[in-house]
C-alpha positions in Angstrom: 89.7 -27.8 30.9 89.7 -26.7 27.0 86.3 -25.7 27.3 87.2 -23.4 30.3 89.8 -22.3 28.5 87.5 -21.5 25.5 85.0 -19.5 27.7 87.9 -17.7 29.1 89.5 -16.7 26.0 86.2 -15.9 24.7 85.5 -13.4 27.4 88.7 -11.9 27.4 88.4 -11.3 23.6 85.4 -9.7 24.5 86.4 -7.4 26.9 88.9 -6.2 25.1 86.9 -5.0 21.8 84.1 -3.6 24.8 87.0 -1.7 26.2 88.3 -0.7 22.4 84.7 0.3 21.8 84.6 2.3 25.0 88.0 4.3 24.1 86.0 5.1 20.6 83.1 6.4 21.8 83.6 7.9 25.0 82.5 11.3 25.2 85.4 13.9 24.9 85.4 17.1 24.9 88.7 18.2 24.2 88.3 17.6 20.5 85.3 17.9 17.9 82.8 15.1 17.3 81.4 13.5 14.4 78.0 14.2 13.0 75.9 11.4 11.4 73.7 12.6 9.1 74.6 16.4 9.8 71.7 17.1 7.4 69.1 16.3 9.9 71.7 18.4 12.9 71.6 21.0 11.2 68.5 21.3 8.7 67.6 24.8 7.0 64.2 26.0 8.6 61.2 27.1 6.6 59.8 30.6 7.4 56.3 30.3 8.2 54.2 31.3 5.3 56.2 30.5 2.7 55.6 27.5 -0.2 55.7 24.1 0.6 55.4 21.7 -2.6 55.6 19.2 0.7 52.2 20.1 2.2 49.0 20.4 2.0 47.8 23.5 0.7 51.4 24.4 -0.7 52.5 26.3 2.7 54.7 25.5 5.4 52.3 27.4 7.9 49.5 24.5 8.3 46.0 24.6 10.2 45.6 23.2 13.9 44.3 19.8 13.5 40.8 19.6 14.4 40.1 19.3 18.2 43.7 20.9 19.3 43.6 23.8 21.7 46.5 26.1 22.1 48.3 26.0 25.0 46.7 28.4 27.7 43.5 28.1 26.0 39.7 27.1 26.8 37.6 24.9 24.8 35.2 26.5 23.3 31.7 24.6 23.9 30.1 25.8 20.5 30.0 23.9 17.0 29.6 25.8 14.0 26.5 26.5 12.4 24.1 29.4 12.9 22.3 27.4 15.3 25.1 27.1 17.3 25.9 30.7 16.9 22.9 31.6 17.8 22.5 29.1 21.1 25.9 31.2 21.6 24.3 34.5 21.6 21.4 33.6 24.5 24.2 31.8 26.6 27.4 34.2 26.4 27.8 37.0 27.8 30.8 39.7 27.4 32.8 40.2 30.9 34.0 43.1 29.2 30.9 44.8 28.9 31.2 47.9 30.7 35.3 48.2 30.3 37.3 51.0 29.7 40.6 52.1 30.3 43.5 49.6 29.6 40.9 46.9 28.4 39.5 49.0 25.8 42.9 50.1 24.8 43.6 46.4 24.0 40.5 45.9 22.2 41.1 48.6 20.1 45.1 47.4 19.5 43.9 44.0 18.4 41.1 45.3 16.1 43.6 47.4 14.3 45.4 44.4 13.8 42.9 41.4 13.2 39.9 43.0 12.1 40.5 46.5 10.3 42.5 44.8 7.6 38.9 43.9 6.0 36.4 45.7 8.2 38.0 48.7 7.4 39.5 51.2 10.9 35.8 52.7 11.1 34.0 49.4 10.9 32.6 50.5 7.8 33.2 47.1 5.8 36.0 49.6 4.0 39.7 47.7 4.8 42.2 47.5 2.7 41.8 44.0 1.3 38.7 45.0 0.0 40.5 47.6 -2.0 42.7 44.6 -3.4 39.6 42.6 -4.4 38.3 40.8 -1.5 34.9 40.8 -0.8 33.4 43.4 1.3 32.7 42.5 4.8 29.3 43.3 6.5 29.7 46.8 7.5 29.8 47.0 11.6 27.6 49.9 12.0 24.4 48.1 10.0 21.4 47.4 12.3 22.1 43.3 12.1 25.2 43.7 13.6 24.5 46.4 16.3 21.5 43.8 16.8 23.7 41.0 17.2 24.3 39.2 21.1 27.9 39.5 22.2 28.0 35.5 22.4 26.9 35.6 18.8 29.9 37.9 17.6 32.3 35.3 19.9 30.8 32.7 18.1 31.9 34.5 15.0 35.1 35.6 16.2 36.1 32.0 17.2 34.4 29.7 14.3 34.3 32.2 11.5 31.2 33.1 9.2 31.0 33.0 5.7 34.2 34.5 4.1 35.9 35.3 7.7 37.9 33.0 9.3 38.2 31.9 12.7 40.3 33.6 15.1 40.7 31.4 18.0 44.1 30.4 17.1 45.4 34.0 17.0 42.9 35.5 19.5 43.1 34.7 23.1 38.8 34.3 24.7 40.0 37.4 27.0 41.1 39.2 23.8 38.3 38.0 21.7 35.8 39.6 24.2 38.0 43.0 24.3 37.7 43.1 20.6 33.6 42.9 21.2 33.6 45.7 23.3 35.5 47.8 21.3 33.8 46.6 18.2 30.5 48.0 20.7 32.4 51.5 21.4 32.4 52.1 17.7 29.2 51.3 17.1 28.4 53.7 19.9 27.0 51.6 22.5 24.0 50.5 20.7 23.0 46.9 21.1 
């Protein structure tokens, strides 16, 4: 009988601090909460290119990890290398050949943006951060790149060359094409 008493005791003693408990951390919305650690609620954000003593590189603003493809994009089936590049070239070609209109409109938008930063509005390897010191790119109208396959410039376009750096993070493949037949319009159509 003590025993049951016990266990009874016990489990009213229990219930009680459950029910305290309950009254404590019910959700209510008539008055304000607490915040644990309102550091991590409500954390100042980086901007995007700014320094990072934190990360690699010193910049908030980090590369994809390798393999990672953006969300609405295809894998690209090429490595890098000019082997690659050039297995690219014989394999690829650019359904944006023969547009105009709207699609060459976007083509030439987004080499404005991307591309005439170094390669200069022209093509002419003449952009304004080669006026600031950076290394001339290959001028666009010079008979190794009128020469080039369209696959071969995707190839570029998406796993960089040399000083340029690829553009399949910021370039969609639809884009990336566009900006080929643009890049072809300046040229003048030769290929």
């Amino acid at each position: 009988m003590n025993q049951l008493r016990e266990i009874a005791t016990t489990v009213i003693v229990v219930g009680l601090i459950l029910a305290a408990f309950h009254s404590l951390l019910r959700p209510r919305h008539d008055i304000r909460g607490y915040e644990f650690l309102p550091g991590m609620v409500q954390s100042k954000a980086l901007e995007s290119f700014s320094a990072s003593p934190l990360l690699p590189g010193g910049l908030v603003q980090q590369q994809l990890v390798h393999g990672v493809i953006p969300r609405g994009a295809r894998p690209f089936p090429y490595g890098e290398g000019t082997e690659e590049a050039t297995r690219a070239g014989q394999e690829l070609s650019n359904p944006f050949a023969d547009a105009t209109g709207k699609d060459l409109d976007r083509g030439r938008e987004l080499f404005g943006i991307y591309c005439a930063i170094c390669h200069g509005p022209s093509g002419d390897g003449d952009g304004r951060a080669v006026l600031h010191g950076m290394v001339p790119p290959p001028n666009l109208h010079a008979e190794r790149a009128r020469t080039l396959p369209d696959g071969t410039l995707m190839h570029i376009l998406t796993r960089g060359q040399g000083n340029m750096a690829s553009y399949e993070a910021q370039i969609s493949l639809e884009d990336r094409w566009r900006i080929i037949r643009w890049v072809r319009e300046l040229q003048g159509g030769e290929r």
